[in-house]
C-alpha positions as a Markdown table, in Angstrom:
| # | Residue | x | y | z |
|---|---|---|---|---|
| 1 | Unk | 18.4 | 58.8 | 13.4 |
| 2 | Unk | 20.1 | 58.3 | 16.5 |
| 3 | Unk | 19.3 | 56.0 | 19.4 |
| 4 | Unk | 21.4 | 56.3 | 22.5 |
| 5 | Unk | 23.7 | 53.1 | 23.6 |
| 6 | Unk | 21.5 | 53.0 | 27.1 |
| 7 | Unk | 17.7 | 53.0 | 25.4 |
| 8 | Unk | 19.4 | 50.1 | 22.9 |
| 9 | Unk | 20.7 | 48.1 | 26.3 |
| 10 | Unk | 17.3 | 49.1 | 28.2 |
| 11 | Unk | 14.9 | 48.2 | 25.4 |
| 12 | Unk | 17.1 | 44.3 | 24.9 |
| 13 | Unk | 16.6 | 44.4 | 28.9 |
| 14 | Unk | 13.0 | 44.7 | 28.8 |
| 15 | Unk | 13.4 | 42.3 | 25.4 |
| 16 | Unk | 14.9 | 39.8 | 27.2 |
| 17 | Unk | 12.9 | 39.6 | 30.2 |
| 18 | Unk | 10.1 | 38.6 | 28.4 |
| 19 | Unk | 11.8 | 35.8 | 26.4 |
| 20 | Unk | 13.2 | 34.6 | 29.9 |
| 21 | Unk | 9.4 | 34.4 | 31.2 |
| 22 | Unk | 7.3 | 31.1 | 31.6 |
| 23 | Unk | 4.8 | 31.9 | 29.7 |
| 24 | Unk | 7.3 | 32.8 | 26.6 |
| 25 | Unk | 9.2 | 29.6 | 27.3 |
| 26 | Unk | 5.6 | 27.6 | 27.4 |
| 27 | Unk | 4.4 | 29.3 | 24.5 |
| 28 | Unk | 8.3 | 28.4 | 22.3 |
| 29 | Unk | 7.9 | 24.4 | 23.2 |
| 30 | Unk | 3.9 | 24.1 | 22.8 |
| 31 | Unk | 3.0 | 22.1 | 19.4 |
| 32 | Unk | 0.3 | 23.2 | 17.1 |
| 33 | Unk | -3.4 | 22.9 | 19.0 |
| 34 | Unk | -1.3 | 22.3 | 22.6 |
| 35 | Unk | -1.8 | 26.5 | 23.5 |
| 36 | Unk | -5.6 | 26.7 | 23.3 |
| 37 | Unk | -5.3 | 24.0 | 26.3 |
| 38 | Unk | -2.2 | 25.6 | 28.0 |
| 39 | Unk | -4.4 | 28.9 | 28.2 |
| 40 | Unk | -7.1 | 27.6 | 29.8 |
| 41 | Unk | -4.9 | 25.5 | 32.3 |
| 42 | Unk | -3.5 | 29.3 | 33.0 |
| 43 | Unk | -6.8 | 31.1 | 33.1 |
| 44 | Unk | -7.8 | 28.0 | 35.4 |
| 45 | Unk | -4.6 | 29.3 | 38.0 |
| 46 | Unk | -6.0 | 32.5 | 38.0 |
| 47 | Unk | -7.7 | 34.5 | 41.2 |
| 48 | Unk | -10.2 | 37.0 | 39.8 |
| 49 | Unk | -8.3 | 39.3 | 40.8 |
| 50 | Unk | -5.7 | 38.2 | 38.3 |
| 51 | Unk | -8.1 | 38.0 | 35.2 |
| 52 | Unk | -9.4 | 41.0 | 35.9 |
| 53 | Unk | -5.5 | 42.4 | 35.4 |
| 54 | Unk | -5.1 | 41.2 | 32.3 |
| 55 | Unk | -8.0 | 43.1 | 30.8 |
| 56 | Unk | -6.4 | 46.2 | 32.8 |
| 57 | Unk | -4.2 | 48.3 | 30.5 |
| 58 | Unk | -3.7 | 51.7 | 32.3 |
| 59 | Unk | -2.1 | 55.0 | 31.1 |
| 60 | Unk | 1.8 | 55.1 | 32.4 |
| 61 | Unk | 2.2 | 57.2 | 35.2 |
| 62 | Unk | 6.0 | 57.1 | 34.9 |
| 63 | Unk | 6.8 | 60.9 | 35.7 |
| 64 | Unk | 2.6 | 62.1 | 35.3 |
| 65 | Unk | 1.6 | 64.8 | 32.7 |
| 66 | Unk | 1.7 | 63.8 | 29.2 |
| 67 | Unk | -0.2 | 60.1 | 29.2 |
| 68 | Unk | -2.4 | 61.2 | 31.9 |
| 69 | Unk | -3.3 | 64.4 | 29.5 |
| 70 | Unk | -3.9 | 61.6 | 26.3 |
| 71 | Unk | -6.0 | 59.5 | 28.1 |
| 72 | Unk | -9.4 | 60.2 | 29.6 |
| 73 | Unk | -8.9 | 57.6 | 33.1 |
| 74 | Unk | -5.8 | 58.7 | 35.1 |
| 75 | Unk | -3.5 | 56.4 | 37.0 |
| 76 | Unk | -4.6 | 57.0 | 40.7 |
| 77 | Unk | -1.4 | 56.3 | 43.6 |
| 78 | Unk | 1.5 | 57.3 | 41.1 |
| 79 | Unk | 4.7 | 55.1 | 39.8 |
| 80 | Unk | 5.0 | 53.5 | 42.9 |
| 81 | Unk | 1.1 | 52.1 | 42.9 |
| 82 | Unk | 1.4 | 50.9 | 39.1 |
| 83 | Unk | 4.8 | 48.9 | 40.2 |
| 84 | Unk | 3.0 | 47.4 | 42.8 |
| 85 | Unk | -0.4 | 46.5 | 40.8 |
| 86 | Unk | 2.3 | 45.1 | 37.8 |
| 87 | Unk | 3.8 | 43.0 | 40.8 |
| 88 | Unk | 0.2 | 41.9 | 42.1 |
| 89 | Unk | -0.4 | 40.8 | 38.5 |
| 90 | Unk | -3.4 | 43.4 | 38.4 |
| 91 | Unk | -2.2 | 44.8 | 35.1 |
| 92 | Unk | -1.7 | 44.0 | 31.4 |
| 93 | Unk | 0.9 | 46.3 | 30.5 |
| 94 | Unk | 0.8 | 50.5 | 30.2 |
| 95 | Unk | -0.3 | 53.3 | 27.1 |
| 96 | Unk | 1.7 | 55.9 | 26.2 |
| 97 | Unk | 4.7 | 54.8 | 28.4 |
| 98 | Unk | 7.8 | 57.1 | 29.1 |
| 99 | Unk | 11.3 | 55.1 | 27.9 |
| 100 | Unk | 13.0 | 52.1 | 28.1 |
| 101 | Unk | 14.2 | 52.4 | 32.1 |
| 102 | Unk | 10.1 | 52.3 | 32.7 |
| 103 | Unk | 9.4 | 49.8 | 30.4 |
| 104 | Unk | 12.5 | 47.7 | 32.2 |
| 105 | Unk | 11.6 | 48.5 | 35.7 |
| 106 | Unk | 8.1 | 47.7 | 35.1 |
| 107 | Unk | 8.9 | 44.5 | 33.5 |
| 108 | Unk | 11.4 | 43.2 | 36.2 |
| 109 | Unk | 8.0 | 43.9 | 38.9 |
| 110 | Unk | 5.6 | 41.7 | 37.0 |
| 111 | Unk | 8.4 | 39.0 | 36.2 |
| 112 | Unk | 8.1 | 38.8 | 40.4 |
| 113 | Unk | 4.0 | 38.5 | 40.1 |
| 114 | Unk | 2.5 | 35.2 | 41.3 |
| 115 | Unk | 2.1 | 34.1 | 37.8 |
| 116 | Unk | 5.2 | 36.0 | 35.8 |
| 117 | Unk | 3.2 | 36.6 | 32.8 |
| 118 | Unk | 4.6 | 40.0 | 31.3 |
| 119 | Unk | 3.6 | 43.5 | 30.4 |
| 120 | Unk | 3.1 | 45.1 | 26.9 |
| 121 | Unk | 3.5 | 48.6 | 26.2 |
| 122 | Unk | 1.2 | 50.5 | 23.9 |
| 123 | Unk | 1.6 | 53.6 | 21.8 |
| 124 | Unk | 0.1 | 55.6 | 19.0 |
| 125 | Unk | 3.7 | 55.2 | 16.7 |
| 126 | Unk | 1.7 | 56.5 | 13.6 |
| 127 | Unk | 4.1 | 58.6 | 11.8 |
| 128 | Unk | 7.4 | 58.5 | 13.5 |
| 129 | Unk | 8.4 | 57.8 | 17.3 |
| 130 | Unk | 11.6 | 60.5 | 17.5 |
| 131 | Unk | 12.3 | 61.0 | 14.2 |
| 132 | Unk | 8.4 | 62.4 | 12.8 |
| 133 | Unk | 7.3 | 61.9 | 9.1 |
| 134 | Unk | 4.6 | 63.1 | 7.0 |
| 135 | Unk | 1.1 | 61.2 | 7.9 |
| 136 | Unk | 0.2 | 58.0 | 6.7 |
| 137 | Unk | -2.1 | 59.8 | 4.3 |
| 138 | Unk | 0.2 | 62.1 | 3.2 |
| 139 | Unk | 2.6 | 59.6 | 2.7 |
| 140 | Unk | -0.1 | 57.6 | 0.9 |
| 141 | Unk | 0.1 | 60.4 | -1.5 |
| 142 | Unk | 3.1 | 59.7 | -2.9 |
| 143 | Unk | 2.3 | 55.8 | -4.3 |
| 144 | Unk | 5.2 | 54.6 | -3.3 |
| 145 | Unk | 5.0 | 51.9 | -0.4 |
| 146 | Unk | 8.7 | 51.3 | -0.4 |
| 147 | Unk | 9.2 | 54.7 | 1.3 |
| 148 | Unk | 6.4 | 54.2 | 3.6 |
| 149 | Unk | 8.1 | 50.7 | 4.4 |
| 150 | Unk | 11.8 | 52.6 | 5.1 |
| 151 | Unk | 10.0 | 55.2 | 7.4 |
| 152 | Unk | 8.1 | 52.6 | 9.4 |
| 153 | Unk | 11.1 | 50.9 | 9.9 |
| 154 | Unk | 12.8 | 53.9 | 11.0 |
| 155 | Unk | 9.7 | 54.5 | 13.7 |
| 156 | Unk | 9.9 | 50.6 | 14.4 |
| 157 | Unk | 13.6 | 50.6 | 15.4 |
| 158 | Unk | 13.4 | 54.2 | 18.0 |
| 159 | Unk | 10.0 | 52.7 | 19.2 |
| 160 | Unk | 11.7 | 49.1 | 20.3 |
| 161 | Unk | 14.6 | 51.0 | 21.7 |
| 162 | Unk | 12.1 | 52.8 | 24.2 |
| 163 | Unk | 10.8 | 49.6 | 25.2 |
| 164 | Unk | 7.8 | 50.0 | 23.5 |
| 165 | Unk | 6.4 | 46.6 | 21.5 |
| 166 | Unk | 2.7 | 47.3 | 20.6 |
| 167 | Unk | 1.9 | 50.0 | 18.0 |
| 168 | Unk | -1.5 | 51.0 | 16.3 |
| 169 | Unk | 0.1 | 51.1 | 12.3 |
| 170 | Unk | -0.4 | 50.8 | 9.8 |
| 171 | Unk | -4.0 | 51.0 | 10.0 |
| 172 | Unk | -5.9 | 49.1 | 7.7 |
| 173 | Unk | -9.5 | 50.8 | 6.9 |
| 174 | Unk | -10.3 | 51.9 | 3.8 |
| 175 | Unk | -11.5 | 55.6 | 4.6 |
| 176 | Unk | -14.5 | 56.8 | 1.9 |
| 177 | Unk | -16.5 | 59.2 | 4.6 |
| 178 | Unk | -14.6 | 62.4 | 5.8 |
| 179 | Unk | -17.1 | 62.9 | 8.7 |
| 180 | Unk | -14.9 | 59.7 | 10.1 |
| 181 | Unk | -11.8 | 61.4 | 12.5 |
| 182 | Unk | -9.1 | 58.7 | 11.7 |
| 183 | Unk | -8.7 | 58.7 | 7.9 |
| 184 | Unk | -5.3 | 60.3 | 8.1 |
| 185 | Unk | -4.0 | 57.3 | 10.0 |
| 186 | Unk | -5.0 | 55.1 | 6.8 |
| 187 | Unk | -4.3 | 54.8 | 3.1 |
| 188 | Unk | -7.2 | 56.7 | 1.7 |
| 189 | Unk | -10.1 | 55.1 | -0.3 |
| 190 | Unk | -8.7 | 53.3 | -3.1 |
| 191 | Unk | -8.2 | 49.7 | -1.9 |
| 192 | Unk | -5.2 | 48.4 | -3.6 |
| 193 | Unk | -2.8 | 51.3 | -2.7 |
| 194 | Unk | -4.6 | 50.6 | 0.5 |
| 195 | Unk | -3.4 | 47.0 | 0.1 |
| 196 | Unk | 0.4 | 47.9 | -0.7 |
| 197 | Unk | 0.8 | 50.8 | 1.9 |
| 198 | Unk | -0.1 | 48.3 | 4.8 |
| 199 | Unk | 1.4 | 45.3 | 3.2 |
| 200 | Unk | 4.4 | 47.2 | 3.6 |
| 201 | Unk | 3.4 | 48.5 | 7.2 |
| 202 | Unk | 2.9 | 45.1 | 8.4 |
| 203 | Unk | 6.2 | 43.4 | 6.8 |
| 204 | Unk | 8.1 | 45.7 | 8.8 |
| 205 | Unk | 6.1 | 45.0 | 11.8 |
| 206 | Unk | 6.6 | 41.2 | 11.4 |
| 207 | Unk | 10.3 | 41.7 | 10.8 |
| 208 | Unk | 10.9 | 43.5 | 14.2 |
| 209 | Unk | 9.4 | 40.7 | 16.8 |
């Protein structure tokens, strides 16, 4: 595996503006019970507008084509439009995004919203980011969650290093009906190699924050 020196200094860019944000800094000093209330005194700040952002998670249009061709609603005005809606606080963060210098630049414009509460980027990491590895499945085939543990990692680490920070894996359903589409994201049917393979998944996920 091999992760250029600029994604690692992009990705801790994007990684650091987020710990330098208000609402990271509220969130590390609040006591147990004290962010329920801090919420709502945010939600009570908040235009509609604003709300209505952060239920607003948008394809990246960084560069066009391959987001726009995964997802069915496509980013209308272009890069320069989704800056400006991430600056207006109209947006919760982007799918599918396109590196750590988007991740960063888009993170820099909604660290100058109103509000300065940041952006999460999405992707499907399911089997591998750069490097690509059998499907969960497959690898669920082999009954051994340790390796399904080292190649998460391995998808973890070139996924942080793009600025991504929200996956969808491992994923957790027990899959008995092969009419249902996404059984290859999961474990299979049995439920305690079901148990171990995301155990596994999810230590790694934990570890990376």
């Amino acid at each position: 595996m091999q992760v250029s020196r600029r994604s690692l200094m992009l990705g801790g860019a994007a990684a650091l503006a987020w710990r330098a944000s208000p609402a990271q800094a509220l969130i590390a000093t609040l006591g147990e019970g004290v962010l329920p209330t801090a919420v709502e005194a945010l939600i009570g700040m908040m235009t509609l507008e604003e709300k209505a952002g952060q239920l607003t998670l948008m394809a990246a249009a960084w560069a066009g084509g391959a987001a726009n061709r995964l997802n069915p609603i496509t980013p209308t005005g272009g890069y320069a439009s989704q800056l400006a809606d991430a600056k207006a606080g109209r947006l919760s963060g982007v799918f599918n995004g396109n590196g750590a210098k988007m991740a960063h630049e888009m993170q820099r414009a909604a660290m100058a919203s109103r509000l300065k509460i940041p952006l999460i980027f999405a992707a499907d990491v399911i089997h591998g980011f750069r490097t690509v590895f059998p499907v969960p499945l497959g690898e669920a085939s082999s009954f051994d969650p340790a390796l399904a543990e080292r190649t998460a990692r391995v998808a973890a680490v070139e996924a942080s290093a793009a600025g991504i920070d929200w996956t969808f894996a491992p994923m957790v359903d027990i899959a008995r009906d092969a009419r249902w589409g996404r059984g290859v994201e999961g474990a299979g049917e049995d439920v305690l190699l079901g148990e171990d393979m995301r155990a596994r998944g999810c230590a790694v996920s934990k570890a990376m924050r």
